[in-house]
Each structure stands twice: as C-alpha cells, then as structure tokens.
N, C-alpha and C positions, 0 to 999 in steps of 0.2 A: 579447055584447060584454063586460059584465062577469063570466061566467064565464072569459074566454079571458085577462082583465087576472089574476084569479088566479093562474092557472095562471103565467100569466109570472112573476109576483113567488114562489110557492113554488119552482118552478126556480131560480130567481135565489138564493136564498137557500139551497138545497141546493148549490149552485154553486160558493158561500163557505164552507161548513163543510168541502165536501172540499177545499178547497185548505187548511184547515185542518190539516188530516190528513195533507198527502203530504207524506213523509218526505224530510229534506233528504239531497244526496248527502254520504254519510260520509267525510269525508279521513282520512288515515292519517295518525297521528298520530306525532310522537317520543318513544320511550318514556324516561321522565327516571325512575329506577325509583331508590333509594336502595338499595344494598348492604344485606344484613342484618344481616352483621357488618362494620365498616369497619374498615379494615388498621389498626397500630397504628402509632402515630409512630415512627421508631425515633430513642432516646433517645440523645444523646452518653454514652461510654463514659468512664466516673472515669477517669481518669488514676492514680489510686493502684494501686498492682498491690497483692494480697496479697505481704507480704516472708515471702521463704524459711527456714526454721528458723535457721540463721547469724545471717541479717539481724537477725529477729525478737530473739535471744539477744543479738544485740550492744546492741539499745533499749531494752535490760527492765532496771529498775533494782532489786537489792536494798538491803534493809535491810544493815547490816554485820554485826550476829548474826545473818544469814539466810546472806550467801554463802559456800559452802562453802571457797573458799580466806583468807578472811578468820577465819572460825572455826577453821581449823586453826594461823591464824598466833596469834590472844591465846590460845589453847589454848598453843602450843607456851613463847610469851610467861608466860606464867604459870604454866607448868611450869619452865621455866628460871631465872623468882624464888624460884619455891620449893624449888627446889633448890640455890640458892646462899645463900639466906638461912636457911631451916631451915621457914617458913610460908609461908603464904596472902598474899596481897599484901590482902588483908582480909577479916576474919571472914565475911562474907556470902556468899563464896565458898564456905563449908563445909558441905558439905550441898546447894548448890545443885542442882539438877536442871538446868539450862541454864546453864552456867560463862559460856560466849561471852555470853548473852545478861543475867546478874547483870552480868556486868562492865560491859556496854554501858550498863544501866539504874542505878549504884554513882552511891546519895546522898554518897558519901563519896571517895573516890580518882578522879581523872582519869590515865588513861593511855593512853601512846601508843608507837607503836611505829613506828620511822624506819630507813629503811637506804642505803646509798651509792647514788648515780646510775650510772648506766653509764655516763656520761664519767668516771669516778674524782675526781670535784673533790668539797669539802666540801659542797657545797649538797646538804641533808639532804631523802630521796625520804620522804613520811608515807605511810607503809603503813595504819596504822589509829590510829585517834583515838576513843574512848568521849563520850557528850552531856557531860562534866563538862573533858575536852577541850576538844572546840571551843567552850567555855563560857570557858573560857579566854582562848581567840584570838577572843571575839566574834563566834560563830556557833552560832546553833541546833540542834538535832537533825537538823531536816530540811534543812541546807545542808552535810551532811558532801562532796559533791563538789565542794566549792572547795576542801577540805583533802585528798582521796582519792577513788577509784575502787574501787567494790566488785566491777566486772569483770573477768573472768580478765584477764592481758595479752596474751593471745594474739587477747581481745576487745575491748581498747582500742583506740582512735583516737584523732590528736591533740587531739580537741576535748577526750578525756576528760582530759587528762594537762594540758592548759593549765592550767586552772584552779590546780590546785598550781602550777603554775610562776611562773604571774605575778600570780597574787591573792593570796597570803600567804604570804612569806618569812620562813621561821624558822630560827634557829640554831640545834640542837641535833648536836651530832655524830654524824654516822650511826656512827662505829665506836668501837669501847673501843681504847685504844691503852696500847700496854704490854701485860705481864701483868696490869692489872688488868681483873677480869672482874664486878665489881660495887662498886658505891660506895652510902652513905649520905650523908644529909647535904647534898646537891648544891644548889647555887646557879646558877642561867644564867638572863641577860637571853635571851629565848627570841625575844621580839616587839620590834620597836625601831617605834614610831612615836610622832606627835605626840601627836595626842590619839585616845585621851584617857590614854595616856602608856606608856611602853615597860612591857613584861609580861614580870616576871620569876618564874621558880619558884622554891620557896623550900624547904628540908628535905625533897628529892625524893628517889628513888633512882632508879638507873640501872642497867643491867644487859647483858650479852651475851644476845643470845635465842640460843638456837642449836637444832639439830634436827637429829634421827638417821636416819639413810637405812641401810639394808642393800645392802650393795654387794659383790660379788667375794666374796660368802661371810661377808661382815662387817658390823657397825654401824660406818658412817661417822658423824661431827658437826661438822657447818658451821655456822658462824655466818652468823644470815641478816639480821640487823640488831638494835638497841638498842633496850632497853624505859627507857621514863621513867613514872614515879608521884608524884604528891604530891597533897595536900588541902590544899595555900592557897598563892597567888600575892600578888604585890606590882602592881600597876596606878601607875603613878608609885613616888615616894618612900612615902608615908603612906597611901595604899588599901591597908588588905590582903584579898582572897577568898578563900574557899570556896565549892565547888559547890552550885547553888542559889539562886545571887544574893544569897550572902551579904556583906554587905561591912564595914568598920569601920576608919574612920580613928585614926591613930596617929600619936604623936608622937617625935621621935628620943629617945630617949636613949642619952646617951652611955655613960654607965657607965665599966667600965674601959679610958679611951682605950690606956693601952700595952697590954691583951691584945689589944686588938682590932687595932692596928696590926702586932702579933707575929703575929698568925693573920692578917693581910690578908700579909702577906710569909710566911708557908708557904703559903698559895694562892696566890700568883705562883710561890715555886717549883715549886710542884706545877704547874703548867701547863707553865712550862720544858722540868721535867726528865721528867716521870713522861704529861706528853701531846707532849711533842716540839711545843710551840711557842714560836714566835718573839717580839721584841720588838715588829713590826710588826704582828701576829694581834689583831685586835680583842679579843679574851678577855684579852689579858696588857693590851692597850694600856684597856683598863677596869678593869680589876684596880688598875693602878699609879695611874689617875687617883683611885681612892678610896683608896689607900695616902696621896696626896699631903695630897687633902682629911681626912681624918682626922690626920695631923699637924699638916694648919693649925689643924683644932677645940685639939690638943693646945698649940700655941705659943698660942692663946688665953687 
C-alpha cells in the first residue's frame, strides 16, 4: 500500500513539471519595427531668392573714390581747375598715386561737384562731395548718400536719389552763367538752417567742370556741371571752420565801412549783370539785406 501511495505522488509531480514545460501557443505578432533611416522633415524654403547679377549691382554700395564713374567725374573735376587756374587745387595732389582718392581723404580743401536737374530749375543735383564736404553740411564720411549716390544712374532707384532731394537742400548753382568759366574768391550761403545756423563758404572757388568726348572724328567738350573748393566756412555770423572740426569764434570788425559797402554793391552788381539775376533771387535779395545793415553800422 505504501509503495503504490508513492508511486502516485512521483506521477503527480512529474505531472506538474511537464505542464511546466508545454509551450504556450505562439500569436503573431505586429511588427512595430523603427525605420533605420527616418525620412527627413522637409524644411520651409527661405523666401529670399538669390538676386540676379543687375539686382545684386543695384544693392552694392561703393566708396566714392572706389566708383568708377564718380572717379572719372573729380578726375575730370580737377583736371578742369587745373587748367583754368594754372595748378592743383592743392599740393597733396601732386605726386599722388590715387588722385580720386587724396581728394576724397584732403585734411585741407572740401570739394564738390553739382550739376543741373533734369527739370532744368535751379535746384542744384550733388554729384560728388569729398569727407571735408559733407563736414561741412553736418555729415560724416559714412552718410555721403544723403548728399549723393555712388551708383551708375542707369542703377539708381528712386530711393537712391530721395535722399538728396529732401534731406538737404543747398544752394549752389549748378551752371556758370555768362562767359565766366572760373571764379576766386566766392562767398554763398550754401546751407540756410536754424540751428545751429546757416552755412556759408567763404574764399572758395568755383569753376566749369567740363569733359572731352571724341565724336564724328573730333574732341567734343561739354560741360558737365560746377566744381566748388574752399578750406573754411562760416556756421552763423562768428563760427568760422575748417575741415577737421576745426572751429574759432570771431568777432566783427568793421574796419573800412565805405570799402566794404563799395564792394557789397559790386557784388550785387555782379549778380545782376554778369549772373542774370533778379531782384527777387534770394542771392540779390541777401546781398541788398547786408548792403542795407552795413550802412546802418555806417549811420552809427
């Protein structure tokens, strides 16, 4: 009996180990496998195109001794002083190795150079202006295109050309009138504003630029607009400047009121006669206003 209780209990327990063992039925599974390489995002496309050679030239901004047709123009410009005057519009030009670019960099002379609008009215187009220039009219080196555009005009756009139009308004005559073809000596309120007070040049010169084309077998010469120079301006009455930010107040003197009322009435006539303007022309109607104030110093 108690061998036969064995036996039942080792069965029983072999019984249990193989259920142990039998393998469960296998379900198929869903295969969730990850890509090995996963596609890439595709990314939103800039908007910025690459701009076309044109485009690109029309947004590139030179220096003024860098753009070719601006260094042809104080070239020609300073060819045409020195040939009317007999020199250099200053020593440091002599010998230079880069003419356009002494002039542009000249501790000493501001010049510029202006020509008529294409409406034909007096309002004066700045072709080129030197640092000692727009130092003048209260702008730095690197703000020459509120005074000019160094871009051909075949590459301007209105945006370029606003700036001269309606940021700073100067009187200087674009043309020589008369036979005369150079002056010394020249006086012109250039800048009229408040403060910090109207800017006048002072012992400038002035000149026709002009420039020679070969045409029909020939040297043609056109004048292509006015060159102005001087080394010291007036800022009000009693500032007087030089390039540099040099400045030194001053006090009037009178000295000889009749020469000077004698020579303020030959420059009224000389406007008159020898520039063909009127008594209403701002230039006479300023003229006559310190003819009148200098005789009042006189009746004093």
């Amino acid at each position: 009996m108690e061998i036969l209780l064995r036996a039942f209990l080792v069965s029983s327990l072999f019984f249990e180990i193989g259920l142990a063992f039998v393998v469960k039925p296998h379900h198929q599974a869903t295969r969730e496998t990850a890509p090995l390489f996963a596609k890439k995002k595709k990314g939103k496309k800039s908007k910025d195109k690459k701009k076309g050679g044109f485009e690109w030239a029309a947004s590139f901004t030179q220096q003024p001794f860098e753009a070719t047709q601006k260094r042809d123009l104080v070239s020609a410009a300073l060819a045409s002083f020195k040939g009317r005057s007999g020199k250099s519009l200053s020593p440091e030009l002599d010998g230079a190795a880069d003419i356009p670019k002494a002039i542009w960099n000249s501790p000493e002379v501001a010049c510029m150079v202006v020509s008529q609008s294409e409406e034909g009215n007096d309002q004066p187009v700045v072709e080129y202006a030197n640092i000692a220039a727009l130092e003048t009219v209260g702008l730095k080196k690197n703000e020459f295109e509120q005074l000019f555009s160094t871009k051909p005009k075949e590459l301007q756009t209105a945006d370029d050309i606003k700036p001269a139009v309606d940021a700073i308004q100067l009187d200087l005559p674009p043309a020589m009138k008369g036979d005369k073809k150079f002056e010394r000596g020249y006086k012109k309120k250039m800048l009229r504003q408040e403060e910090p007070g109207d800017v006048t040049i002072v012992d400038a010169y002035r000149w026709d630029v002009e420039k020679s084309t070969f045409e029909g077998g020939k040297f043609v010469t056109e004048s292509i607009g006015v060159g102005y120079a001087w080394g010291e301006w007036l800022i009000g009455e009693h500032l007087v400047c030089s390039p540099g930010g040099v400045m030194n107040e001053i006090e009037e003197e009178l000295g000889d009121l009749k020469k000077r009322i004698a020579d303020q009435g030959t420059l009224i006539r000389d406007l008159k006669e020898n520039e063909g303007l009127g008594n209403k022309d701002p230039q006479v109607v300023e003229a006559v206003a310190e003819l009148l104030r200098l005789k009042s110093l006189d009746e004093d």
